[in-house]
mmJSON file of the N, C-alpha and C atoms, coordinates in Angstrom:
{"data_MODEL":{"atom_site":{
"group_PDB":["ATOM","ATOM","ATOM","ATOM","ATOM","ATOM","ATOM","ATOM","ATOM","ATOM","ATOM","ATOM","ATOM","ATOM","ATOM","ATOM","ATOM","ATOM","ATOM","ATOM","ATOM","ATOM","ATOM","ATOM","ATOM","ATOM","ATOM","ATOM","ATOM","ATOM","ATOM","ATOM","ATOM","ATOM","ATOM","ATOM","ATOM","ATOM","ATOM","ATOM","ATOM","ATOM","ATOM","ATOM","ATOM","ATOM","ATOM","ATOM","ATOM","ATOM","ATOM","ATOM","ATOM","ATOM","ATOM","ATOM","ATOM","ATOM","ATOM","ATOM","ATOM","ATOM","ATOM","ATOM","ATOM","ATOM","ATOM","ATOM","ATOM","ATOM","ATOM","ATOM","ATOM","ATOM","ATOM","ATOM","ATOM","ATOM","ATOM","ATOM","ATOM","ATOM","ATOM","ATOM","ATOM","ATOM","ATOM","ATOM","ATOM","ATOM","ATOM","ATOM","ATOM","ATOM","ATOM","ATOM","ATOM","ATOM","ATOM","ATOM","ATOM","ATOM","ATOM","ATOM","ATOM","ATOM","ATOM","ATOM","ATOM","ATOM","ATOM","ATOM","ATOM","ATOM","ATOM","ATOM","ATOM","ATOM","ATOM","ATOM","ATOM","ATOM","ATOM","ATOM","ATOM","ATOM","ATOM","ATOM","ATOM","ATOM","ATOM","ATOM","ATOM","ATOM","ATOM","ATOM","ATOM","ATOM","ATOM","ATOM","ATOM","ATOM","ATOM","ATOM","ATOM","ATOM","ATOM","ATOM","ATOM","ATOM","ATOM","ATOM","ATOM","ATOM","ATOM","ATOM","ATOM","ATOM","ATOM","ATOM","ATOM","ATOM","ATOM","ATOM","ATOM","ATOM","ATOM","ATOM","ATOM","ATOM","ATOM","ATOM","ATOM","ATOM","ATOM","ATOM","ATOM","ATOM","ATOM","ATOM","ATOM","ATOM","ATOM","ATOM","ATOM","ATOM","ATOM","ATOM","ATOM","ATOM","ATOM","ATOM","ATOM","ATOM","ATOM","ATOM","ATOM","ATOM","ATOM","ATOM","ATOM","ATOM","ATOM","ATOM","ATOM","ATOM","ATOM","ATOM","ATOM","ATOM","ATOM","ATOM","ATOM","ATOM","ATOM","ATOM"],
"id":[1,2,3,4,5,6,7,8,9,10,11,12,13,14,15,16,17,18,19,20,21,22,23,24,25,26,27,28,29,30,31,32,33,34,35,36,37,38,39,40,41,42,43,44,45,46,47,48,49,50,51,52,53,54,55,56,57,58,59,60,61,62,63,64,65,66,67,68,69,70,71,72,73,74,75,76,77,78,79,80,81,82,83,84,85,86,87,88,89,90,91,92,93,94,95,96,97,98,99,100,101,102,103,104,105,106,107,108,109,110,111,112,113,114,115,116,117,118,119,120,121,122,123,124,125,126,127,128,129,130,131,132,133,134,135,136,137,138,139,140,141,142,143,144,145,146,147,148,149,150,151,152,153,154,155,156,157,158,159,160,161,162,163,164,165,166,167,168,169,170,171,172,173,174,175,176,177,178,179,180,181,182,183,184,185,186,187,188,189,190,191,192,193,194,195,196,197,198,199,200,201,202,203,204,205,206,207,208,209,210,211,212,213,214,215,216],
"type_symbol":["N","C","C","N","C","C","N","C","C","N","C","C","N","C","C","N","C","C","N","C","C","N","C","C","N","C","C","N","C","C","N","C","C","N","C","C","N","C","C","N","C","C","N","C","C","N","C","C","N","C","C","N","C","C","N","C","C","N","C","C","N","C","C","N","C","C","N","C","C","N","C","C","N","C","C","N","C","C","N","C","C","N","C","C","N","C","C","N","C","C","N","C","C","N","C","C","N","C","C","N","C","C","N","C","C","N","C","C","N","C","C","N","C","C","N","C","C","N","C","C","N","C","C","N","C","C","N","C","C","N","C","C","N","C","C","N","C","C","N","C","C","N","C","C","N","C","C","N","C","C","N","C","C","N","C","C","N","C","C","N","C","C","N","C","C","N","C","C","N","C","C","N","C","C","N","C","C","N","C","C","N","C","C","N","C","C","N","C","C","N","C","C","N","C","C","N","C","C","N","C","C","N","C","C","N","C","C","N","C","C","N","C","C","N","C","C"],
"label_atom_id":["N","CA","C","N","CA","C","N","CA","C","N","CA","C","N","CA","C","N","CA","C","N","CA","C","N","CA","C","N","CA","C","N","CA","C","N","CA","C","N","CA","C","N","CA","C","N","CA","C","N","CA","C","N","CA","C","N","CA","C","N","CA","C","N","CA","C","N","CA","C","N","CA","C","N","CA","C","N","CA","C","N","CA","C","N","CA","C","N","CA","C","N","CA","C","N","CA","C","N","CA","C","N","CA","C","N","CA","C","N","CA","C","N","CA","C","N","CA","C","N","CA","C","N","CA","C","N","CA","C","N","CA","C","N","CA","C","N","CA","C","N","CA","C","N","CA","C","N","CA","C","N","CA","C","N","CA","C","N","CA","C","N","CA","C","N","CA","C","N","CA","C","N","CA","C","N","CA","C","N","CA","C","N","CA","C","N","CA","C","N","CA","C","N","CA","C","N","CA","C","N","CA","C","N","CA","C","N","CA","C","N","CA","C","N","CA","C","N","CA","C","N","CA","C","N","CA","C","N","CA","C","N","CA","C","N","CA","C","N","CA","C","N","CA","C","N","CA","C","N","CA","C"],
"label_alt_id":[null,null,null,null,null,null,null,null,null,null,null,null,null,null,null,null,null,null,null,null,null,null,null,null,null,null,null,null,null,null,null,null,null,null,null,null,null,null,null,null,null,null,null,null,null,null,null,null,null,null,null,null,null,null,null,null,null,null,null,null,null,null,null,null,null,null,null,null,null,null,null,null,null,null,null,null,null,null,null,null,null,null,null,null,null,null,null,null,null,null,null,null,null,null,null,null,null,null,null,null,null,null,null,null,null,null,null,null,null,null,null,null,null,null,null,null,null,null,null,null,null,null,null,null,null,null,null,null,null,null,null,null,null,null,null,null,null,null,null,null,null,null,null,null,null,null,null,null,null,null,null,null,null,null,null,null,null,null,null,null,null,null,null,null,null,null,null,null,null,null,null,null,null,null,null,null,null,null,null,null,null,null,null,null,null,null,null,null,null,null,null,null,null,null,null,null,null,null,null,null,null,null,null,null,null,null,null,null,null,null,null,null,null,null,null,null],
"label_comp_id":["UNK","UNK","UNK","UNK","UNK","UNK","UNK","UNK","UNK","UNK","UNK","UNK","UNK","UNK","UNK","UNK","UNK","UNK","UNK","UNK","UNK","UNK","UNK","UNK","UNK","UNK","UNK","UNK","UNK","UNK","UNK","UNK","UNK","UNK","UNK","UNK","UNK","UNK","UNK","UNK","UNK","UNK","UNK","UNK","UNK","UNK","UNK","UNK","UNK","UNK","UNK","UNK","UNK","UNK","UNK","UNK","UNK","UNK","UNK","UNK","UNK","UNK","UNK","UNK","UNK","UNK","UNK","UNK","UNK","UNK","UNK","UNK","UNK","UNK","UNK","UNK","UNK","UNK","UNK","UNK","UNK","UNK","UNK","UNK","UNK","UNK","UNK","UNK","UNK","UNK","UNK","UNK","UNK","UNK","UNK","UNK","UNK","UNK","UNK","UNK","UNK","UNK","UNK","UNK","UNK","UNK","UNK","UNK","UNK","UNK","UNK","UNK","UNK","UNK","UNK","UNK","UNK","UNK","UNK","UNK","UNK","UNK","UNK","UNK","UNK","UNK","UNK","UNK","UNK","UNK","UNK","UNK","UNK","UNK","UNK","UNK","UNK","UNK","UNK","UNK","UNK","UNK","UNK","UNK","UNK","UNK","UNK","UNK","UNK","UNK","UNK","UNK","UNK","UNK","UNK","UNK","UNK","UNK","UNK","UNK","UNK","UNK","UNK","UNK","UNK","UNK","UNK","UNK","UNK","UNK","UNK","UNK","UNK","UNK","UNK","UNK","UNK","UNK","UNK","UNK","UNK","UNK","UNK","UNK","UNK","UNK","UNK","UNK","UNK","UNK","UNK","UNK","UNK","UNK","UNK","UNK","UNK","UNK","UNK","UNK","UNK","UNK","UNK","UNK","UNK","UNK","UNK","UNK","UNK","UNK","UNK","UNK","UNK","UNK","UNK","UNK"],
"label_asym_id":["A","A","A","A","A","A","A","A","A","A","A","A","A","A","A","A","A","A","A","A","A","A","A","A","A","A","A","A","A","A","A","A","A","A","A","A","A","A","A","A","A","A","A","A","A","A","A","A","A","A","A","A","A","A","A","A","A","A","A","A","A","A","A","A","A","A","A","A","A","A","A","A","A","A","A","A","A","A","A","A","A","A","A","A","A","A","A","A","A","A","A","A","A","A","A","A","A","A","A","A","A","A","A","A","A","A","A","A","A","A","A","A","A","A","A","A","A","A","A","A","A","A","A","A","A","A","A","A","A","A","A","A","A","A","A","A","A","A","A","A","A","A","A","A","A","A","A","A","A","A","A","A","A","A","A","A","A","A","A","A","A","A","A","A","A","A","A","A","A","A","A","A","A","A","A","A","A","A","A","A","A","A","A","A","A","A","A","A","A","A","A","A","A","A","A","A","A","A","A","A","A","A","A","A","A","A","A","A","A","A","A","A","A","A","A","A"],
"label_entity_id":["1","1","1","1","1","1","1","1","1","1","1","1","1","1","1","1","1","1","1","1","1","1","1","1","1","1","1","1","1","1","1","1","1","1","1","1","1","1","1","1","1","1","1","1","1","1","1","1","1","1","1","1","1","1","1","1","1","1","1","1","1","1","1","1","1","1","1","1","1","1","1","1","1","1","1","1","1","1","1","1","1","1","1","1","1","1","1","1","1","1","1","1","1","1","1","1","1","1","1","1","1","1","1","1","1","1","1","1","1","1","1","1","1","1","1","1","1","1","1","1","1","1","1","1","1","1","1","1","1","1","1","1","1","1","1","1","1","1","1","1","1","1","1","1","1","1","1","1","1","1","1","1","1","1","1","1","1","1","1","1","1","1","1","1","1","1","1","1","1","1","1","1","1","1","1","1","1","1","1","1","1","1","1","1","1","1","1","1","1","1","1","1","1","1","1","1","1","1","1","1","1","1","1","1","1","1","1","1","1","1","1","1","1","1","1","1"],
"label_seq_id":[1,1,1,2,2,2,3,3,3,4,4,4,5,5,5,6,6,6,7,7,7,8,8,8,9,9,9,10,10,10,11,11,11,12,12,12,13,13,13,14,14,14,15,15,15,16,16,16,17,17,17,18,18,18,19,19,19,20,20,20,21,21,21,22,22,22,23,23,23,24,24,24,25,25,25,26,26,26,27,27,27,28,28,28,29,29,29,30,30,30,31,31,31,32,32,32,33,33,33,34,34,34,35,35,35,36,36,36,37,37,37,38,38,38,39,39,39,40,40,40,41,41,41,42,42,42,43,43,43,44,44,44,45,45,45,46,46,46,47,47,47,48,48,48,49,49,49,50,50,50,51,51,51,52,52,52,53,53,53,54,54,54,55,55,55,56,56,56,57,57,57,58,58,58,59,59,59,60,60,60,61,61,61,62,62,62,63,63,63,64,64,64,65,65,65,66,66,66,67,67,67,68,68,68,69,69,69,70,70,70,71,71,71,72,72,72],
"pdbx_PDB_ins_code":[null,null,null,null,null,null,null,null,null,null,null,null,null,null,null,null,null,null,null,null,null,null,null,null,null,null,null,null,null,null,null,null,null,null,null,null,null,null,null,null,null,null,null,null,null,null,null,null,null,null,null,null,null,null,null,null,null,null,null,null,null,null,null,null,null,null,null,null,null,null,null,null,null,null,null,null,null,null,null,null,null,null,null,null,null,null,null,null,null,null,null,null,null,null,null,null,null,null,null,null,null,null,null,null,null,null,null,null,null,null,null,null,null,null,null,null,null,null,null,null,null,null,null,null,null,null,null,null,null,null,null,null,null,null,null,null,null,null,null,null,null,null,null,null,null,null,null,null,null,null,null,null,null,null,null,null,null,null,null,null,null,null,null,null,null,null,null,null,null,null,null,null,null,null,null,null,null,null,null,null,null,null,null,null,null,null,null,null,null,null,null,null,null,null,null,null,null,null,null,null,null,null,null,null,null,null,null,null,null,null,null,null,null,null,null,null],
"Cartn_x":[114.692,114.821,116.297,116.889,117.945,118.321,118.971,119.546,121.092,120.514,120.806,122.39,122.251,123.149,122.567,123.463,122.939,123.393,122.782,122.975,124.29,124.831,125.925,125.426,125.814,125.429,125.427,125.599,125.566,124.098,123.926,122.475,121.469,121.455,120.571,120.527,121.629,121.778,120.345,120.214,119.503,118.175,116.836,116.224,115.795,115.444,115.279,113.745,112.586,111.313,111.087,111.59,110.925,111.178,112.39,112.672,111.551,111.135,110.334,108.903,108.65,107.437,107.259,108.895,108.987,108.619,109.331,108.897,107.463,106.475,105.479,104.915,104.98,104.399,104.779,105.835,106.658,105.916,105.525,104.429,102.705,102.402,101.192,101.225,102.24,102.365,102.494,103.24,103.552,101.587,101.52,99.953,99.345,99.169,98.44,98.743,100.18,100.813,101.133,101.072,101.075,102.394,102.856,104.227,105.173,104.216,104.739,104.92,104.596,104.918,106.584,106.624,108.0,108.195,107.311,107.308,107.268,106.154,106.323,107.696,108.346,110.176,110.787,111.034,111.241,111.165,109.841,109.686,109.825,109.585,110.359,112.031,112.619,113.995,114.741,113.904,113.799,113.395,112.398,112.042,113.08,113.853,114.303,115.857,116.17,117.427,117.342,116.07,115.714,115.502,114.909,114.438,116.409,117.39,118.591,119.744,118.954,119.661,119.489,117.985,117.449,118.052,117.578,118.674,119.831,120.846,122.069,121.852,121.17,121.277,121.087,119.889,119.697,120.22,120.385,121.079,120.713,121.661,121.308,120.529,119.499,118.35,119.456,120.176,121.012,121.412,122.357,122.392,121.733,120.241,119.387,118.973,119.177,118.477,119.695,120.917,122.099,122.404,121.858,121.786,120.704,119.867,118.573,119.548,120.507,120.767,122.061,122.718,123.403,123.135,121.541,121.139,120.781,120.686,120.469,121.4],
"Cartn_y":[161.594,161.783,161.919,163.175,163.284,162.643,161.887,161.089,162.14,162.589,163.306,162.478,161.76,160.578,159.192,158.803,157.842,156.392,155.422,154.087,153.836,153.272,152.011,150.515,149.739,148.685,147.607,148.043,147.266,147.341,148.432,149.289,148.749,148.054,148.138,146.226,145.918,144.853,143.613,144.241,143.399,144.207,144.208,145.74,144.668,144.812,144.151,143.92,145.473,145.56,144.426,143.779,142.821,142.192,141.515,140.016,139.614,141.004,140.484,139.738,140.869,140.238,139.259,139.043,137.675,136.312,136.798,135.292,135.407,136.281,136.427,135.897,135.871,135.213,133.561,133.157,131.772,131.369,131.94,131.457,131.042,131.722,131.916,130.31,130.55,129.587,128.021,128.141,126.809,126.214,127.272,126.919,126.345,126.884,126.325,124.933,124.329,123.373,122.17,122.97,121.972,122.029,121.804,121.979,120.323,119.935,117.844,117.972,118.505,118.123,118.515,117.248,118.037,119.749,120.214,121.707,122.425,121.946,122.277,122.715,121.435,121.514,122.341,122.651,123.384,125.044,124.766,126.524,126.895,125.799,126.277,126.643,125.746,126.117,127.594,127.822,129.253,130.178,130.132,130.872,131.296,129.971,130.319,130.991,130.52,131.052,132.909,132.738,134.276,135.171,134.458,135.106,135.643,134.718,134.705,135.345,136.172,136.718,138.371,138.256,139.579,140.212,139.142,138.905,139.449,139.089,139.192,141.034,141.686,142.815,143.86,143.114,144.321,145.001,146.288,146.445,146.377,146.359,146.463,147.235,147.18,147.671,148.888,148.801,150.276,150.465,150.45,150.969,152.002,151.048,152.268,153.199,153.125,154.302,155.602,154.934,156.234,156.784,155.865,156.891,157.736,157.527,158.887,159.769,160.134,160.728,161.526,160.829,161.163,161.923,162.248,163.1,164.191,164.577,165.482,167.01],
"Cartn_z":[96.572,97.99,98.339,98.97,99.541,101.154,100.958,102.116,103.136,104.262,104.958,105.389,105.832,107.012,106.418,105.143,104.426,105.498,104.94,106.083,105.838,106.415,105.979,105.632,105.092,104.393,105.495,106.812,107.95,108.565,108.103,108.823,107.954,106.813,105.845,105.545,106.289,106.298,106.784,108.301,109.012,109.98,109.672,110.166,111.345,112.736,114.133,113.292,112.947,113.035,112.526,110.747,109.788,110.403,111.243,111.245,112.603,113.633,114.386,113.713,112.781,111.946,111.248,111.033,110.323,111.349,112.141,114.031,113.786,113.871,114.202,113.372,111.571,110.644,111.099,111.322,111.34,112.19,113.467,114.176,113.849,113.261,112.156,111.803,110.655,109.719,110.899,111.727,112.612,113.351,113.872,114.012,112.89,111.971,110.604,110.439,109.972,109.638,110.819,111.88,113.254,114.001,114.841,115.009,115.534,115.412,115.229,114.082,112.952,111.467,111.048,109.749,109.324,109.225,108.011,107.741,109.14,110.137,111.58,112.353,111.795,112.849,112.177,110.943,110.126,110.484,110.555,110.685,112.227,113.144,114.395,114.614,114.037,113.55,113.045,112.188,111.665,112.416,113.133,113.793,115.057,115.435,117.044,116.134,115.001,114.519,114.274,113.779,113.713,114.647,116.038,117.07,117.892,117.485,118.409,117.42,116.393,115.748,116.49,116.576,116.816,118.516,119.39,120.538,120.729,119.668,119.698,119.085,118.181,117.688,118.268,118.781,120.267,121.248,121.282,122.184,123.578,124.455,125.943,126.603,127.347,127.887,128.554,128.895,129.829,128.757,127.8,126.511,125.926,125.885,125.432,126.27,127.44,128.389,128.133,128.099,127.953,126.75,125.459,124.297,124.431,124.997,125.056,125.671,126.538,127.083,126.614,125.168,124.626,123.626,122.83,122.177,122.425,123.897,124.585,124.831],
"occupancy":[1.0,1.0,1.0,1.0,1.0,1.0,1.0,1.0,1.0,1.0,1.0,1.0,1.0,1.0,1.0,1.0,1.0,1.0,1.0,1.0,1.0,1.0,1.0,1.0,1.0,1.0,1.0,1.0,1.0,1.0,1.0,1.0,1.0,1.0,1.0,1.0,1.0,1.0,1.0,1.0,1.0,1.0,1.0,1.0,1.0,1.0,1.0,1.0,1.0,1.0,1.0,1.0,1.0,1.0,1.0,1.0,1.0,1.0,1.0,1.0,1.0,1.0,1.0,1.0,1.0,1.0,1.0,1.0,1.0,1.0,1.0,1.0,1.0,1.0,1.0,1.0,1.0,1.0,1.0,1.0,1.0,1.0,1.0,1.0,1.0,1.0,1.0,1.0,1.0,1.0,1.0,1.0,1.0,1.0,1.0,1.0,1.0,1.0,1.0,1.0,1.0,1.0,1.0,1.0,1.0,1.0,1.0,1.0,1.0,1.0,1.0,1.0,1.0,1.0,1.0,1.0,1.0,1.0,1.0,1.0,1.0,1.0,1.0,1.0,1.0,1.0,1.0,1.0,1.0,1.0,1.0,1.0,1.0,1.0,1.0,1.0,1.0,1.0,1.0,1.0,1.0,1.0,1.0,1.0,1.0,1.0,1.0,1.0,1.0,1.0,1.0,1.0,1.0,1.0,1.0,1.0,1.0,1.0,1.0,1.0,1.0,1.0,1.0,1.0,1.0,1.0,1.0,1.0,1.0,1.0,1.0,1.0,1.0,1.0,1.0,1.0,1.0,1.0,1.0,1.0,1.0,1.0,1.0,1.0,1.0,1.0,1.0,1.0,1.0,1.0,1.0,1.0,1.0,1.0,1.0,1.0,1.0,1.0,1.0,1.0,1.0,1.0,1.0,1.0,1.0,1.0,1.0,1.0,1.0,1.0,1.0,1.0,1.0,1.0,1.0,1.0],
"B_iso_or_equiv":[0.0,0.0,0.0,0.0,0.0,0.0,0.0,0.0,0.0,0.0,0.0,0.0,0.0,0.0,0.0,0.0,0.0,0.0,0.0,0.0,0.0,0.0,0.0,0.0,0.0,0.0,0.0,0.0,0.0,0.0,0.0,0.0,0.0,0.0,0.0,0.0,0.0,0.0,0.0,0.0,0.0,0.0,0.0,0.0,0.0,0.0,0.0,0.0,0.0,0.0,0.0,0.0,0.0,0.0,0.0,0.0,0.0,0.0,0.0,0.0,0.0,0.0,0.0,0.0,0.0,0.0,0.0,0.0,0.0,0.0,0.0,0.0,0.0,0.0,0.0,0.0,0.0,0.0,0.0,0.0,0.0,0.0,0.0,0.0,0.0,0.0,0.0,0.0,0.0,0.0,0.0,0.0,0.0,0.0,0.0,0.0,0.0,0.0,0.0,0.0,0.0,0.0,0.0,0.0,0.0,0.0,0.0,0.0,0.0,0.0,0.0,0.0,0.0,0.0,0.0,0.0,0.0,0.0,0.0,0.0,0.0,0.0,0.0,0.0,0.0,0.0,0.0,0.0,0.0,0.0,0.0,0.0,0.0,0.0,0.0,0.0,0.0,0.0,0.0,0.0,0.0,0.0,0.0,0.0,0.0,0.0,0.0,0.0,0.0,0.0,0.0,0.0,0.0,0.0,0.0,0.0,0.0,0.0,0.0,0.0,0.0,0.0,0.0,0.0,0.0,0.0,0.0,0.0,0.0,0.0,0.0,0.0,0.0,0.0,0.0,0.0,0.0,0.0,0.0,0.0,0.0,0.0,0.0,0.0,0.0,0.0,0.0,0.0,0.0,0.0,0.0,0.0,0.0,0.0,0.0,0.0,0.0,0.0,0.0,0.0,0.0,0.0,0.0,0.0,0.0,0.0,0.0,0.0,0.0,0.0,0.0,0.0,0.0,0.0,0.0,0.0],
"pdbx_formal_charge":[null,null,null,null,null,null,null,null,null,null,null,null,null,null,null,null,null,null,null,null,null,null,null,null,null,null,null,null,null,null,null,null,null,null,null,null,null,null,null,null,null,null,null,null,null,null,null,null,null,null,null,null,null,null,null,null,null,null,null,null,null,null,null,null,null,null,null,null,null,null,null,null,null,null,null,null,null,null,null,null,null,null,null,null,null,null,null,null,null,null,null,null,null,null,null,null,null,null,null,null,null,null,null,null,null,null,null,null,null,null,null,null,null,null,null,null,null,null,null,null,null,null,null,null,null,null,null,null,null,null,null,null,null,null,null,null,null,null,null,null,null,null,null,null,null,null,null,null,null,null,null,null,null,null,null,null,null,null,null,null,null,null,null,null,null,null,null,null,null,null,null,null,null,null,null,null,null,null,null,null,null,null,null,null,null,null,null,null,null,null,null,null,null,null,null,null,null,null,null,null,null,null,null,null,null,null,null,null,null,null,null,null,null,null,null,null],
"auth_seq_id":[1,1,1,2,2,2,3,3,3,4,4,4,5,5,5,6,6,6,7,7,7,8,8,8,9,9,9,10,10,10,11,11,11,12,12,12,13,13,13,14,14,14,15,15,15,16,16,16,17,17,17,18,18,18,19,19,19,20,20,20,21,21,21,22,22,22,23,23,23,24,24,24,25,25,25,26,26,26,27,27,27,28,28,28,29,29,29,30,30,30,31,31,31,32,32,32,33,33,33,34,34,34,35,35,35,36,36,36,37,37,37,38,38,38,39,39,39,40,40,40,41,41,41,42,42,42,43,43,43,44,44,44,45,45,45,46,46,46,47,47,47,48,48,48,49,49,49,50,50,50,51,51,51,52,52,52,53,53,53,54,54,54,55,55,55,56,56,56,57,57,57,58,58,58,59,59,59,60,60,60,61,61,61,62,62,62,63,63,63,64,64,64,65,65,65,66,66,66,67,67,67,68,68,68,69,69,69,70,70,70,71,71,71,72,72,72],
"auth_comp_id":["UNK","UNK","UNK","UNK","UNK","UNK","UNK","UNK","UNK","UNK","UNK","UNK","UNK","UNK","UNK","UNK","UNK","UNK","UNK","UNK","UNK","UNK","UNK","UNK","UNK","UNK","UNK","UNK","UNK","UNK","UNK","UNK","UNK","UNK","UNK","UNK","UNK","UNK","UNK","UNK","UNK","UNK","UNK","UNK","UNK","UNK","UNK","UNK","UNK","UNK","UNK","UNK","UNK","UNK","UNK","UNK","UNK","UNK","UNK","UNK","UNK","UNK","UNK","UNK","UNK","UNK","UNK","UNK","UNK","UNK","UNK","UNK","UNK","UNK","UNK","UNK","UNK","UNK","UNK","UNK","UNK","UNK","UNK","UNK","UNK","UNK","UNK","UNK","UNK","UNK","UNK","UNK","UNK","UNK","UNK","UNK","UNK","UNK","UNK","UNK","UNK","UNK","UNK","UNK","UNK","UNK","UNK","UNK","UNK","UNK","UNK","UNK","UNK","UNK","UNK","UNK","UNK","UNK","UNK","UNK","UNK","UNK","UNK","UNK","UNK","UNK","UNK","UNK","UNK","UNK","UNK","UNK","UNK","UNK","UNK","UNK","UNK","UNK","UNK","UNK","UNK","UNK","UNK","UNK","UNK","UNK","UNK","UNK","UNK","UNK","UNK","UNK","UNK","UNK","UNK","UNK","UNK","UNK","UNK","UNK","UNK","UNK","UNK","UNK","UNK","UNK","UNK","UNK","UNK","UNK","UNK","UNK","UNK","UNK","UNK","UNK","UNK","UNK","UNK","UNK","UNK","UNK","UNK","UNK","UNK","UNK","UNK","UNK","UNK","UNK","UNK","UNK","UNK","UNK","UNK","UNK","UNK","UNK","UNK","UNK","UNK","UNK","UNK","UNK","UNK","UNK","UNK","UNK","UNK","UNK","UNK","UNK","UNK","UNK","UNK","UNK"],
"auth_asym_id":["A","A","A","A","A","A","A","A","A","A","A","A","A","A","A","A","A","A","A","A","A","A","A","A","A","A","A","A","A","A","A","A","A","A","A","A","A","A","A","A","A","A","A","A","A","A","A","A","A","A","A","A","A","A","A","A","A","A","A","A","A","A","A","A","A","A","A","A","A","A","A","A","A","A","A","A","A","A","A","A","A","A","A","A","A","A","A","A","A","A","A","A","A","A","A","A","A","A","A","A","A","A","A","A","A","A","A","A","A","A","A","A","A","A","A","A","A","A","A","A","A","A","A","A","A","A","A","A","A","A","A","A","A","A","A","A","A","A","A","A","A","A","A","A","A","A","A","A","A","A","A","A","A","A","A","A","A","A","A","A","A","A","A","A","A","A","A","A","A","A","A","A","A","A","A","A","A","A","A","A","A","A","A","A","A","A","A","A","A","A","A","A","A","A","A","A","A","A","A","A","A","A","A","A","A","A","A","A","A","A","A","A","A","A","A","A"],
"auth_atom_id":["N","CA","C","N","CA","C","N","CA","C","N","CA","C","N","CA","C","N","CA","C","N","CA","C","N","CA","C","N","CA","C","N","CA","C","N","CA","C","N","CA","C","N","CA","C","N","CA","C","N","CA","C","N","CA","C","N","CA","C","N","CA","C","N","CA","C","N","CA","C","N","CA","C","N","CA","C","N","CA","C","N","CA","C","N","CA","C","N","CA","C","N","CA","C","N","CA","C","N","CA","C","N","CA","C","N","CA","C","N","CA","C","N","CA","C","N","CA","C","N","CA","C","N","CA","C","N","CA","C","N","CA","C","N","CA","C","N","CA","C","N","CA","C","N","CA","C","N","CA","C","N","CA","C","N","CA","C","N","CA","C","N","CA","C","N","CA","C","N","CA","C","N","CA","C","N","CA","C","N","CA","C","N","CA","C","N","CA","C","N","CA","C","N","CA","C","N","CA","C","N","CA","C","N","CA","C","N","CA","C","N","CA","C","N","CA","C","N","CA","C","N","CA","C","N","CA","C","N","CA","C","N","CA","C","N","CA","C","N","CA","C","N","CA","C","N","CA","C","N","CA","C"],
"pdbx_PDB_model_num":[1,1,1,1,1,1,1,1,1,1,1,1,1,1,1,1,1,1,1,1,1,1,1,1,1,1,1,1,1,1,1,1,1,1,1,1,1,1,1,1,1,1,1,1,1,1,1,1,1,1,1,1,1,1,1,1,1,1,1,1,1,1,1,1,1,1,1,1,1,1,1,1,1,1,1,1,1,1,1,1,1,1,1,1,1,1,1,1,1,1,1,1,1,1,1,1,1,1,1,1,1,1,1,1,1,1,1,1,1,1,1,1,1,1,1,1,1,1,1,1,1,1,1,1,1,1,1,1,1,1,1,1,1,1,1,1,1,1,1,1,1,1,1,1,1,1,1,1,1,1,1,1,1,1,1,1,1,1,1,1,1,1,1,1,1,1,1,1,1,1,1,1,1,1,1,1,1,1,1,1,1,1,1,1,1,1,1,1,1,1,1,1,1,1,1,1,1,1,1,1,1,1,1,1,1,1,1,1,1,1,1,1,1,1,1,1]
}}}
């Protein structure tokens, strides 16, 4: 496969999609295990560290409205 506009190692670093799916499993798993439990606090921990990573990556809701407008 030829890579047109290959990533940068910044881009490849951290993808928003998995880590959402990752909260979403961590949640899964917290139901299962309980969330009073040790493993419980645990995976809430992870979860909110993961969720305020994704936060921070995101870009700004006006952001994204003006790059649509920059491909144009």
């Amino acid at each position: 496969m030829i890579w047109k506009n290959k990533p940068s190692d910044e881009d490849t670093f951290f993808n928003i999609a998995h880590a959402r799916w990752v909260v979403g499993v961590l949640g899964m798993l917290i139901a299962v295990v309980g969330k009073n439990s040790l493993l419980g606090l645990l995976l809430r921990q992870t979860r909110r560290e993961i969720d305020s990573v994704i936060q921070d990556e995101e870009p700004i809701p006006a952001m994204k409205r003006a790059a649509r407008y920059r491909e144009n």
